[in-house]
Backbone of each chain as nested JSON, in Angstrom:
{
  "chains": [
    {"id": "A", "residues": [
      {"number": 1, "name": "UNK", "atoms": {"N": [123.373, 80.461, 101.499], "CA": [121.944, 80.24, 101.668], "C": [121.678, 78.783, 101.949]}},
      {"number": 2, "name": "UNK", "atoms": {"N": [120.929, 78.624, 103.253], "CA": [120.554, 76.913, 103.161], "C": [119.05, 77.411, 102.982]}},
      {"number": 3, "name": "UNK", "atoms": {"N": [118.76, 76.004, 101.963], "CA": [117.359, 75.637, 101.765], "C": [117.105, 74.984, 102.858]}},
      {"number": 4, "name": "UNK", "atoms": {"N": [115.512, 74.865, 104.054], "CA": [115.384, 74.519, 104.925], "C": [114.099, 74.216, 104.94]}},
      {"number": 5, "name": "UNK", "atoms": {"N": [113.24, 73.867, 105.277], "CA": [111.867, 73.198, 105.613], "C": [111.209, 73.966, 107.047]}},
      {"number": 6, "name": "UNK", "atoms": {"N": [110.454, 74.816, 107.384], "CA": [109.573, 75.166, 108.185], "C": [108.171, 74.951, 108.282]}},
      {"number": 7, "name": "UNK", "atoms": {"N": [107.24, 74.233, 108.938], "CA": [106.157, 73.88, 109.382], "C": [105.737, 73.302, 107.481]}},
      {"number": 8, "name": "UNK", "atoms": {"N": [106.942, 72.27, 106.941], "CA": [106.645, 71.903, 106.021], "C": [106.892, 72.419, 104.484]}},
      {"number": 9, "name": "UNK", "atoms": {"N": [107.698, 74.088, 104.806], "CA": [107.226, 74.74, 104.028], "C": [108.717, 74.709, 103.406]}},
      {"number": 10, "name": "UNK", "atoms": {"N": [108.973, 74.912, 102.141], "CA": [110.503, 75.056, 101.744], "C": [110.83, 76.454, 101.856]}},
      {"number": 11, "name": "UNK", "atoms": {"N": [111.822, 77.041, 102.39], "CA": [112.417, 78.551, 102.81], "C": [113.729, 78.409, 102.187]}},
      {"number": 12, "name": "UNK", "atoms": {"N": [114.578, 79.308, 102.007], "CA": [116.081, 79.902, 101.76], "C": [116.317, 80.922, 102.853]}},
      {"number": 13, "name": "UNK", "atoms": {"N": [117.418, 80.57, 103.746], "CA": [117.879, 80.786, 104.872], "C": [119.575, 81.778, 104.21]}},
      {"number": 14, "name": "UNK", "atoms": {"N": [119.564, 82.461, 105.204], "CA": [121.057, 82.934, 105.448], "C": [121.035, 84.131, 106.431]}},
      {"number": 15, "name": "UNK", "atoms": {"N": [121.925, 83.724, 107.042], "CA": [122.251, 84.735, 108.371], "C": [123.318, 85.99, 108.152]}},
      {"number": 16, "name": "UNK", "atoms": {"N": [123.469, 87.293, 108.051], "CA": [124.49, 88.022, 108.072], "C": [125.003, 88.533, 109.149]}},
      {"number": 17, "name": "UNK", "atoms": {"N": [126.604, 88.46, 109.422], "CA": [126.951, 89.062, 110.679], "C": [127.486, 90.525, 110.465]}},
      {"number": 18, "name": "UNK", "atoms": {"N": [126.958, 91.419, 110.948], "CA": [127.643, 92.697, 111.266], "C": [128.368, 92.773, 112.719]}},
      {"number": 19, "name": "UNK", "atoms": {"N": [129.324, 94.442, 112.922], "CA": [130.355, 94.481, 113.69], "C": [129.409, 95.421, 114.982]}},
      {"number": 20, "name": "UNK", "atoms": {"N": [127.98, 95.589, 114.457], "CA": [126.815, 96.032, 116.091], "C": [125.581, 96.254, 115.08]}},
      {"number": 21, "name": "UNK", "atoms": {"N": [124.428, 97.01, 116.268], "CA": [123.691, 96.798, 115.86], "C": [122.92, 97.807, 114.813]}},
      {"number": 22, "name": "UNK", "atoms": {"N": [123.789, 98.737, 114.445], "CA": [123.663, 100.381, 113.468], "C": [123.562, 99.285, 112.182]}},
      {"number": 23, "name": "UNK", "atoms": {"N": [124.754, 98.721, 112.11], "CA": [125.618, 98.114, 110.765], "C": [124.151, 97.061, 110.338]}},
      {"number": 24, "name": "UNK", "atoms": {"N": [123.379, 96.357, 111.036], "CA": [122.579, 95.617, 110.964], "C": [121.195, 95.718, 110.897]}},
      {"number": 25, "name": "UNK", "atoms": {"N": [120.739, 96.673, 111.499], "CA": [119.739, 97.812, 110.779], "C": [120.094, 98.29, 109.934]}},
      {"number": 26, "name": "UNK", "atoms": {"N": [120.936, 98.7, 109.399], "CA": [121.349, 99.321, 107.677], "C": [120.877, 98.153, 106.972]}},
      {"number": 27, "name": "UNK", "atoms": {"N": [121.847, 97.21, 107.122], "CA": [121.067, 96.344, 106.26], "C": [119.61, 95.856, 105.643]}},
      {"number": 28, "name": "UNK", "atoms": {"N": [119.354, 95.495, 107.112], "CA": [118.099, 95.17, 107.362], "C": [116.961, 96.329, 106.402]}},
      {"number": 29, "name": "UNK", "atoms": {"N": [117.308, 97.748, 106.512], "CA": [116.613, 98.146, 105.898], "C": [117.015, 98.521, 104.14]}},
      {"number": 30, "name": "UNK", "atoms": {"N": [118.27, 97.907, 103.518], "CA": [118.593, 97.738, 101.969], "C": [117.545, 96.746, 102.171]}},
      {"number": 31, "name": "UNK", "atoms": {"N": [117.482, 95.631, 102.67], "CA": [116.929, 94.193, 102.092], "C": [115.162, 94.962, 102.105]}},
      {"number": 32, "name": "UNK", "atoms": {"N": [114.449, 95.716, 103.161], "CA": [113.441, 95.983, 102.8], "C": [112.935, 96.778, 101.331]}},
      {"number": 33, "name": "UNK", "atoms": {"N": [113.832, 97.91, 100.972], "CA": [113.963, 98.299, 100.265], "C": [114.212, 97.652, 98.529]}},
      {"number": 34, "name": "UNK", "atoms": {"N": [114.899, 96.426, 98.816], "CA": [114.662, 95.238, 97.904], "C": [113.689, 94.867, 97.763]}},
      {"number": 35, "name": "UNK", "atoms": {"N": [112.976, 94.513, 98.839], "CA": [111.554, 93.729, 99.151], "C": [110.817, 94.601, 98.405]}},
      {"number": 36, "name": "UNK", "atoms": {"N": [110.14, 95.955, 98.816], "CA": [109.663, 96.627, 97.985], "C": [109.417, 96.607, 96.879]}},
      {"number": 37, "name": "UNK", "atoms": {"N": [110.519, 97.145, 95.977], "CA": [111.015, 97.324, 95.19], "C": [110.749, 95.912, 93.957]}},
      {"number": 38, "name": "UNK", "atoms": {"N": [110.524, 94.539, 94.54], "CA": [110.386, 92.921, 94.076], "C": [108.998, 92.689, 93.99]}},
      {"number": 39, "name": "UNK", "atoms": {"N": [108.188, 93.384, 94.422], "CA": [107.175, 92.979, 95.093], "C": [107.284, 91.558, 95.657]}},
      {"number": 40, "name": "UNK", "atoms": {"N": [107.856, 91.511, 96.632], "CA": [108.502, 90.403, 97.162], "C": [109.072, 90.451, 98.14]}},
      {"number": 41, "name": "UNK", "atoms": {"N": [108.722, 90.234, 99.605], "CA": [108.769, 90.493, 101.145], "C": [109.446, 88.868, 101.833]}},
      {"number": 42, "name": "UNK", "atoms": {"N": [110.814, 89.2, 102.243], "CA": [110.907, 87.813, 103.335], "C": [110.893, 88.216, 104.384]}},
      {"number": 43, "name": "UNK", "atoms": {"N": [111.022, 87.145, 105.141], "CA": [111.097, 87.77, 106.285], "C": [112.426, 87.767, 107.407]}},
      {"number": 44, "name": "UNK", "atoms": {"N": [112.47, 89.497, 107.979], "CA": [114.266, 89.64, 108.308], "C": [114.021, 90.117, 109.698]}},
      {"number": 45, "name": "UNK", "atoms": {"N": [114.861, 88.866, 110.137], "CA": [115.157, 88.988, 111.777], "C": [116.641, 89.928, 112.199]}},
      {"number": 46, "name": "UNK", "atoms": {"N": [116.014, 90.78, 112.89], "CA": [116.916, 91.853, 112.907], "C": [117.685, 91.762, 114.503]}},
      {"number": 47, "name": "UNK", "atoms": {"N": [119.109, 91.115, 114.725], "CA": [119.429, 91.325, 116.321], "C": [120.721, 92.086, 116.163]}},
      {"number": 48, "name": "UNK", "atoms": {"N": [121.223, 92.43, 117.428], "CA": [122.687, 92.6, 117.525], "C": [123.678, 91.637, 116.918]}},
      {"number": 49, "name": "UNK", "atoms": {"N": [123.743, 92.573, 115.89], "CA": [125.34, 92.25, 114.934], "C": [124.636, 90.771, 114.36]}},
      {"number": 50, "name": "UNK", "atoms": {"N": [123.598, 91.202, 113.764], "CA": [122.682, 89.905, 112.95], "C": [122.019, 89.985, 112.338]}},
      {"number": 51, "name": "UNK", "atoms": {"N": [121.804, 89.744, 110.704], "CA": [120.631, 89.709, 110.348], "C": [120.279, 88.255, 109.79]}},
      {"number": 52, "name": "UNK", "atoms": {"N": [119.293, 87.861, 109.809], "CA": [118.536, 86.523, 109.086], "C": [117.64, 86.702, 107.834]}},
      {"number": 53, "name": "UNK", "atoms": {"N": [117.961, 86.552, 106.757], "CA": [117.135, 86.633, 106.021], "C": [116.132, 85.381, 105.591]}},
      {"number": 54, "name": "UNK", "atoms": {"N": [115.222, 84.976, 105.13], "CA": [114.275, 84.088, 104.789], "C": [113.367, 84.515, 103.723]}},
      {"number": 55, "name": "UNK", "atoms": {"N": [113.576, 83.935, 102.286], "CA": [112.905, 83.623, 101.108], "C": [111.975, 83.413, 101.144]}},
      {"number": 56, "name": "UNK", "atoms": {"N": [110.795, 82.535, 100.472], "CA": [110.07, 81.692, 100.117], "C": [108.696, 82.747, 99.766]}},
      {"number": 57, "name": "UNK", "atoms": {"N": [107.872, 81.496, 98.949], "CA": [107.058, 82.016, 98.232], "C": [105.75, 81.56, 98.876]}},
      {"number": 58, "name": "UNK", "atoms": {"N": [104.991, 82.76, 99.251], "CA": [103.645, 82.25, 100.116], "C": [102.662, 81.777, 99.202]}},
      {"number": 59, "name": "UNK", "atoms": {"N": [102.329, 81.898, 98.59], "CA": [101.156, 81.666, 97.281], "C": [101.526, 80.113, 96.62]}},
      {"number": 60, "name": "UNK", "atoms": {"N": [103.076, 79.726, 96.598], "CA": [102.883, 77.979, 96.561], "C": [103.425, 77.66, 97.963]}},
      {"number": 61, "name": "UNK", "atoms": {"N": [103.265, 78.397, 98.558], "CA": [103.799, 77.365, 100.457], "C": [105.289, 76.759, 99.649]}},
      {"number": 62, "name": "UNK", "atoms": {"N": [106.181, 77.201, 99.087], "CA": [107.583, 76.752, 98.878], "C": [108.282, 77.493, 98.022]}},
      {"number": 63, "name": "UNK", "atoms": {"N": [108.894, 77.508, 97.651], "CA": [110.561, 77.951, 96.339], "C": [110.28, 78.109, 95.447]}},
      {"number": 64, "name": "UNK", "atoms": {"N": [110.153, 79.155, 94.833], "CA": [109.581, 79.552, 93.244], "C": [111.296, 80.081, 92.522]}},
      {"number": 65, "name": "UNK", "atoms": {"N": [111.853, 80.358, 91.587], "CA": [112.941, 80.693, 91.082], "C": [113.055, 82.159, 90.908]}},
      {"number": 66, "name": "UNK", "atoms": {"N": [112.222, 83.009, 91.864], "CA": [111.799, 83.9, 92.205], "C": [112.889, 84.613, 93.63]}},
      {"number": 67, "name": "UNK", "atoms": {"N": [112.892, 83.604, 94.415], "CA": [113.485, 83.042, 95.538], "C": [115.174, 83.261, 95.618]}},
      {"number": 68, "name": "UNK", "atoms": {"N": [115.418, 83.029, 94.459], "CA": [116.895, 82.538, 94.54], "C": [117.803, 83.767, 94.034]}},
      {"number": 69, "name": "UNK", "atoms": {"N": [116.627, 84.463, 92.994], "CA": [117.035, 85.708, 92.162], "C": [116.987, 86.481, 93.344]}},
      {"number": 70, "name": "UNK", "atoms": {"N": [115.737, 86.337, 94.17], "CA": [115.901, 87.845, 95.706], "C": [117.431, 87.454, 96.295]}},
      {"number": 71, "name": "UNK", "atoms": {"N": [117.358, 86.165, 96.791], "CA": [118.576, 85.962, 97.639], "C": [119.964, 85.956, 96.55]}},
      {"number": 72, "name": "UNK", "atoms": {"N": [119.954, 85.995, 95.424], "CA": [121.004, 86.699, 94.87], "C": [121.37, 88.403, 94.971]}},
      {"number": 73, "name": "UNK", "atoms": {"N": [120.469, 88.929, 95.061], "CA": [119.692, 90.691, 95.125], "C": [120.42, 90.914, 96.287]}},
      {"number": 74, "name": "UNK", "atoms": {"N": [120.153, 90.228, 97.377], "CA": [120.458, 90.358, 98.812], "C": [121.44, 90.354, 99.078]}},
      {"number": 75, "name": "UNK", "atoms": {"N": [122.407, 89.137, 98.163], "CA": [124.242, 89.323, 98.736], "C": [124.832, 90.526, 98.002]}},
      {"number": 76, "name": "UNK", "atoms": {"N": [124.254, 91.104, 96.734], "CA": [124.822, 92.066, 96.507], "C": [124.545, 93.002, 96.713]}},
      {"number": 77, "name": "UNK", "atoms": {"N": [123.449, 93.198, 97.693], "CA": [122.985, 94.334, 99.069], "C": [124.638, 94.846, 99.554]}},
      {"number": 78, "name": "UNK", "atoms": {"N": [125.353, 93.537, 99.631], "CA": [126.578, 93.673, 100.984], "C": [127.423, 94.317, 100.19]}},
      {"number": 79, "name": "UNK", "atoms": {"N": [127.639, 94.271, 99.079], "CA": [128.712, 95.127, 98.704], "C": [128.752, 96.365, 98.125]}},
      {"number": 80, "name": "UNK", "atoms": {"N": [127.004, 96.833, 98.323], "CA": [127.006, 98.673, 97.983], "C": [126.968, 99.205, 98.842]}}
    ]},
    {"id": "B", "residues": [
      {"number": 1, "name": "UNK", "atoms": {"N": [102.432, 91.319, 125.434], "CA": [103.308, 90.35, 125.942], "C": [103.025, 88.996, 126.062]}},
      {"number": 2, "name": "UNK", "atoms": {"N": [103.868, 88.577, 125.612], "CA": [103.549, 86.804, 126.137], "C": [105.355, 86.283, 126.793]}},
      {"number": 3, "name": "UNK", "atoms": {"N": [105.591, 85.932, 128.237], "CA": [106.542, 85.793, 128.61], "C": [106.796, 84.193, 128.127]}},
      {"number": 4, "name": "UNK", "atoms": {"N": [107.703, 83.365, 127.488], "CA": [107.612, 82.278, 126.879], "C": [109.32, 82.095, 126.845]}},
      {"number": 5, "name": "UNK", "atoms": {"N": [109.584, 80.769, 127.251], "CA": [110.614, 80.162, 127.227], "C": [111.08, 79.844, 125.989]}},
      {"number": 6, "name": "UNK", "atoms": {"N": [112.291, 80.006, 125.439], "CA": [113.135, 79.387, 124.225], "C": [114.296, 78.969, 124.43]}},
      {"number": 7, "name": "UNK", "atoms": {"N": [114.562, 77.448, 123.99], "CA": [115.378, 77.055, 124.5], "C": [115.861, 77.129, 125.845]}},
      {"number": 8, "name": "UNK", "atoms": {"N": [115.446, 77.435, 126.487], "CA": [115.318, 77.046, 128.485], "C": [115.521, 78.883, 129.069]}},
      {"number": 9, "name": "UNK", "atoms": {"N": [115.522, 79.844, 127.71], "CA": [115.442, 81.205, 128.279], "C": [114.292, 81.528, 128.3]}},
      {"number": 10, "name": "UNK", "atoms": {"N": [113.721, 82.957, 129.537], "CA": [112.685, 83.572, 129.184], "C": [112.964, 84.399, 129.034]}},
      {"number": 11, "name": "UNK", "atoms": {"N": [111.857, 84.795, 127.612], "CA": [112.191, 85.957, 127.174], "C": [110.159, 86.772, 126.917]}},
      {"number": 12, "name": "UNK", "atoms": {"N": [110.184, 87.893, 126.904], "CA": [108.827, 88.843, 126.699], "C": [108.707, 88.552, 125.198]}},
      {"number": 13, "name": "UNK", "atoms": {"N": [107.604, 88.286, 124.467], "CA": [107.475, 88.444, 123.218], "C": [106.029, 88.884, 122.661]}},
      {"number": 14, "name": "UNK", "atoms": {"N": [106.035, 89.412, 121.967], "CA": [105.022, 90.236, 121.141], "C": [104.949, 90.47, 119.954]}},
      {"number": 15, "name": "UNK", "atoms": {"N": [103.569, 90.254, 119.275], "CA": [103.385, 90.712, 117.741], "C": [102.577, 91.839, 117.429]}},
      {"number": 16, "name": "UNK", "atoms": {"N": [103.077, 92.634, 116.772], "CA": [102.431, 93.67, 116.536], "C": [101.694, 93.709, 114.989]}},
      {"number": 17, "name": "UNK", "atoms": {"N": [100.809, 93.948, 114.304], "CA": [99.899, 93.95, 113.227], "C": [100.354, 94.999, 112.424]}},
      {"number": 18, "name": "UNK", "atoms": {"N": [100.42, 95.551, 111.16], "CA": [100.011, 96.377, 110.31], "C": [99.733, 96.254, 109.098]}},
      {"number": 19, "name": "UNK", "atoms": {"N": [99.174, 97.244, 108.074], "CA": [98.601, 97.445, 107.44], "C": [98.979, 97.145, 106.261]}},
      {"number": 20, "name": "UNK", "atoms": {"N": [100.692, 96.956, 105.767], "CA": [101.551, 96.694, 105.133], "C": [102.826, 96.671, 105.501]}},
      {"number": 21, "name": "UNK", "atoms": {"N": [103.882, 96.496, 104.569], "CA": [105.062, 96.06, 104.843], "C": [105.747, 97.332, 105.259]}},
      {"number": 22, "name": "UNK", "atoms": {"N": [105.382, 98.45, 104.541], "CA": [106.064, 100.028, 105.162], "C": [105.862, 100.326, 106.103]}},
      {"number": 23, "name": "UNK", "atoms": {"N": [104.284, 100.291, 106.798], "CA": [104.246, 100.683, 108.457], "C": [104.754, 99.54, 108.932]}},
      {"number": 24, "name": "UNK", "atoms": {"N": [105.246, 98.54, 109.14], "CA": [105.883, 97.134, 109.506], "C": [107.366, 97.593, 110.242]}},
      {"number": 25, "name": "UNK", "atoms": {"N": [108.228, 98.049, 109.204], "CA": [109.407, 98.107, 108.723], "C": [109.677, 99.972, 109.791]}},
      {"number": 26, "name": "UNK", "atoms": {"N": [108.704, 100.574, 109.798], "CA": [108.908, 101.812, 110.196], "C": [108.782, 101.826, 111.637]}},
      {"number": 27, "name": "UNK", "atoms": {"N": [108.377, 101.104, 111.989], "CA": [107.948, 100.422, 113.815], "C": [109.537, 99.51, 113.739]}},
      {"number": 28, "name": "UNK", "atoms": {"N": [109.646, 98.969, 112.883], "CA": [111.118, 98.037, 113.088], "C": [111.452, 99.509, 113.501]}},
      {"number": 29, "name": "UNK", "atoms": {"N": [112.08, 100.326, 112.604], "CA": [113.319, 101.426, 112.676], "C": [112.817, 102.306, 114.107]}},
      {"number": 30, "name": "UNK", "atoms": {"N": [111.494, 102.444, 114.841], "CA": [110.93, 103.361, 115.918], "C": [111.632, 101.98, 117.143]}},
      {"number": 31, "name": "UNK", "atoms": {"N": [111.505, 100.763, 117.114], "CA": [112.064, 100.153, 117.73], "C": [113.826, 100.082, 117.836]}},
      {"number": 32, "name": "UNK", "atoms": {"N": [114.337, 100.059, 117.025], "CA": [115.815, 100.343, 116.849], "C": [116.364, 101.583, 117.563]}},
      {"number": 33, "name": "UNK", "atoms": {"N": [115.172, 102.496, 117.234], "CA": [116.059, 103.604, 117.869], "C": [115.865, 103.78, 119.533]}},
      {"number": 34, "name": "UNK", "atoms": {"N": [114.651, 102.909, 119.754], "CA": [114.305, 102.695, 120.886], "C": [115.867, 101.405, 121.753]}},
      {"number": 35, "name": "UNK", "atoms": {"N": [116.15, 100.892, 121.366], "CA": [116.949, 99.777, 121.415], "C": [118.462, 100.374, 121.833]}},
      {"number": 36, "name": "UNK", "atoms": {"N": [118.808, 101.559, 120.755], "CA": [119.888, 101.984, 120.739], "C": [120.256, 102.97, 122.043]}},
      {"number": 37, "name": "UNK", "atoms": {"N": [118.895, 103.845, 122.453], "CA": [119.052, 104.888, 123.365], "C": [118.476, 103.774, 124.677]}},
      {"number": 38, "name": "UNK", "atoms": {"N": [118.363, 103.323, 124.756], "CA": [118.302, 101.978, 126.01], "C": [119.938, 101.237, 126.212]}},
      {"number": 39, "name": "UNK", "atoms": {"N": [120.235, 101.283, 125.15], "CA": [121.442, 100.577, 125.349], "C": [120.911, 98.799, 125.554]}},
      {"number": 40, "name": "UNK", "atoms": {"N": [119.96, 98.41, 124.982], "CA": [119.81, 97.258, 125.427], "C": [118.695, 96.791, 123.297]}},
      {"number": 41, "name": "UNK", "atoms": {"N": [118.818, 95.765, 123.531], "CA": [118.585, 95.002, 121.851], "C": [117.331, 93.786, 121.899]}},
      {"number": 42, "name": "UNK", "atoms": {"N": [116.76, 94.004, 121.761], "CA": [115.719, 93.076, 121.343], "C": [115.89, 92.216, 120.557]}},
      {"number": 43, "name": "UNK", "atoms": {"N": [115.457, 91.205, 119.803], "CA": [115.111, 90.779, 118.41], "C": [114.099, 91.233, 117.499]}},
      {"number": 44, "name": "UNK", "atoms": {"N": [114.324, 91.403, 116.516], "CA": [113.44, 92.286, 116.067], "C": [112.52, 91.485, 114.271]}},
      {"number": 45, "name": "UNK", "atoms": {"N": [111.62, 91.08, 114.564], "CA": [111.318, 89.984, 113.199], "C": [110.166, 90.688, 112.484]}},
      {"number": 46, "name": "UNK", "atoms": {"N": [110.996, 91.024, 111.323], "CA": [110.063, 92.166, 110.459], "C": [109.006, 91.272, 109.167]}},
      {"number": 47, "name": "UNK", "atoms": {"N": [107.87, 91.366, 109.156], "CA": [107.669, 90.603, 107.986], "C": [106.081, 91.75, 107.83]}},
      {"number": 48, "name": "UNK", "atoms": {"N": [105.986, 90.387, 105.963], "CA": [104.674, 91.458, 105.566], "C": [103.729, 91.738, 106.569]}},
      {"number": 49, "name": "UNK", "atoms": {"N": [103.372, 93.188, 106.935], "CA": [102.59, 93.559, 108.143], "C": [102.334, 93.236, 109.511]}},
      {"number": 50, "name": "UNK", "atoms": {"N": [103.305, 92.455, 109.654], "CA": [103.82, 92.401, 111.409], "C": [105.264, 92.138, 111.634]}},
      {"number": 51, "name": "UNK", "atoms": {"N": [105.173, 92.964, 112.503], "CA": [106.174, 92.806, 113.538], "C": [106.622, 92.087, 114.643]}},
      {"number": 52, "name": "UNK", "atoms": {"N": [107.509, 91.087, 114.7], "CA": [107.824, 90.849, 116.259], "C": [108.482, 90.89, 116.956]}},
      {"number": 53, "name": "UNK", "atoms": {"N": [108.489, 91.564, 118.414], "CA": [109.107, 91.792, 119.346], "C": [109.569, 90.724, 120.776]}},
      {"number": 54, "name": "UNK", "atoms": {"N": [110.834, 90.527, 121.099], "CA": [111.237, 89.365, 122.27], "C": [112.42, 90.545, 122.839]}},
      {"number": 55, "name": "UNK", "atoms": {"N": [112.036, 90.474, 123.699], "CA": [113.057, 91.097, 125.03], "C": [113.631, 90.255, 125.653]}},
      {"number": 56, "name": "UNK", "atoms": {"N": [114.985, 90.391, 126.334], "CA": [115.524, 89.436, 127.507], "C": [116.996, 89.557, 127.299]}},
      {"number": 57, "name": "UNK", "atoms": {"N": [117.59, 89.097, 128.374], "CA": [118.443, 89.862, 128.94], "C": [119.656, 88.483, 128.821]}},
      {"number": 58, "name": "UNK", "atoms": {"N": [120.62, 88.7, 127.526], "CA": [121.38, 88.31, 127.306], "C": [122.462, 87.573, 128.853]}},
      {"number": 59, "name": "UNK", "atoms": {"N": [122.684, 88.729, 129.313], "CA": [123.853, 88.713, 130.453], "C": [123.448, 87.41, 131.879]}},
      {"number": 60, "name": "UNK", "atoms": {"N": [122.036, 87.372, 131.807], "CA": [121.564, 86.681, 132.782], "C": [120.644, 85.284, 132.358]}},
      {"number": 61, "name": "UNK", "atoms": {"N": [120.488, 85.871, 131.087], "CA": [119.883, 84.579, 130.298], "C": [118.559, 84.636, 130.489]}},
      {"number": 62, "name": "UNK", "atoms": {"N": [118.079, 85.438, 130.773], "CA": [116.725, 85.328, 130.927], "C": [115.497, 87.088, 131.204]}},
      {"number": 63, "name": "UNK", "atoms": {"N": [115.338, 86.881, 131.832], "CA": [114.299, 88.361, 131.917], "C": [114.607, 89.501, 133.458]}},
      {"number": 64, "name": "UNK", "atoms": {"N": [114.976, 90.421, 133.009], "CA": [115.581, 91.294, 134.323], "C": [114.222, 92.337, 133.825]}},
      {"number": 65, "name": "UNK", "atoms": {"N": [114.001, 92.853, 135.212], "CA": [112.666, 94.362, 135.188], "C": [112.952, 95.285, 133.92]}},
      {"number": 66, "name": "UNK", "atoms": {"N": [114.35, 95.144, 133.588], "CA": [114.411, 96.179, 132.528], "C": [113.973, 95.698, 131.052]}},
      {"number": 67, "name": "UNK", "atoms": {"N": [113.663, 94.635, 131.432], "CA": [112.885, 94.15, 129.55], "C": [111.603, 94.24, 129.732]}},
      {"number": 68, "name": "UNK", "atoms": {"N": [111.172, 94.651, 131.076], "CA": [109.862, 94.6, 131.109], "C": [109.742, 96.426, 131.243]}},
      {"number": 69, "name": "UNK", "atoms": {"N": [110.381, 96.847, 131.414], "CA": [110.495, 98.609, 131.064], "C": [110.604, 98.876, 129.489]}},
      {"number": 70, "name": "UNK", "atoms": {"N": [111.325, 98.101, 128.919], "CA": [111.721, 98.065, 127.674], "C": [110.23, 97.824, 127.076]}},
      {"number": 71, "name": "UNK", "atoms": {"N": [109.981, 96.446, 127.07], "CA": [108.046, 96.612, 126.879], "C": [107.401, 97.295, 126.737]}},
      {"number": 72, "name": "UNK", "atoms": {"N": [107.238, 98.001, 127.756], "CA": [105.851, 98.983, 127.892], "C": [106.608, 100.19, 127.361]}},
      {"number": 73, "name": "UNK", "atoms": {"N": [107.679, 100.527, 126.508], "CA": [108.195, 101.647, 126.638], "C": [108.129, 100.884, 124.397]}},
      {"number": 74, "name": "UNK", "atoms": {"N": [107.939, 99.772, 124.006], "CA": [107.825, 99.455, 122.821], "C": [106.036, 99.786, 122.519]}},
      {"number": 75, "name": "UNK", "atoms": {"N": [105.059, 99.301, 123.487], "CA": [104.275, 99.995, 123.399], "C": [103.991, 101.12, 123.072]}},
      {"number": 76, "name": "UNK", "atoms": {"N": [104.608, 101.627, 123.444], "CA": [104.387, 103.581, 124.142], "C": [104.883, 103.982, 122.318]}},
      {"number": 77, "name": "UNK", "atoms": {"N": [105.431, 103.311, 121.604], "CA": [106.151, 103.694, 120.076], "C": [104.644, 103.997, 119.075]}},
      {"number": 78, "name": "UNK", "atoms": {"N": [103.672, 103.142, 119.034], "CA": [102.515, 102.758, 118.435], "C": [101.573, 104.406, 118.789]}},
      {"number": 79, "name": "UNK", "atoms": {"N": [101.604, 104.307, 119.771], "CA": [101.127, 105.712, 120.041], "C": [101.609, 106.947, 119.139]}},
      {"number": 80, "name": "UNK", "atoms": {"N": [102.89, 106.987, 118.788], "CA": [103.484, 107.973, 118.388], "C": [103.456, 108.436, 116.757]}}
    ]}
  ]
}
């Protein structure tokens, strides 16, 4: 996960590579299903053999410890 | 559509609105499957209640008629 700065804002970044684009929509839709589930939505860029995930907390415009627990949630998306 | 350069490609891009994160996420998956039976991949950027859509054509770097078929054929999903 990199912490990163967008239009000011603090985010948690990480990119996943899958082997096409089935494998990456699967994902894509565990992490929604997380989201749900958190009441807690990032936002996931979905391409061929890619996903991007992005943290952050809209209500302080930055990183709540909220953040770090999803993107912990998320890597162990990959191994169920 | 908005046809818009990134990084020196053009590519078609579009946002689509909804109501929450489930109709969001369910237009992601109506797009995917749209993607898959095209044989051709978009980017696909899912967040709370919108969607966004960028077409373009990897192989040429830029925009061939078929991302603009692809378009109006992502349209045509909303209807459904």
């Amino acid at each position: 996960w990199v912490p990163m700065a967008r239009d000011g804002v603090m985010m948690l970044e990480r990119e996943f590579k899958f082997k096409n684009f089935k494998l990456a929509l699967e994902f894509t839709n565990k992490v929604a299903e997380l989201a749900e589930a958190e009441f807690h939505h990032p936002s996931i860029l979905t391409e061929w053999g890619k996903v991007t995930i992005t943290w952050w907390t809209h209500a302080i415009n930055g990183l709540h410890k909220n953040d770090f627990i999803c993107a912990a949630k998320t890597d162990a998306l990959l191994d169920n």
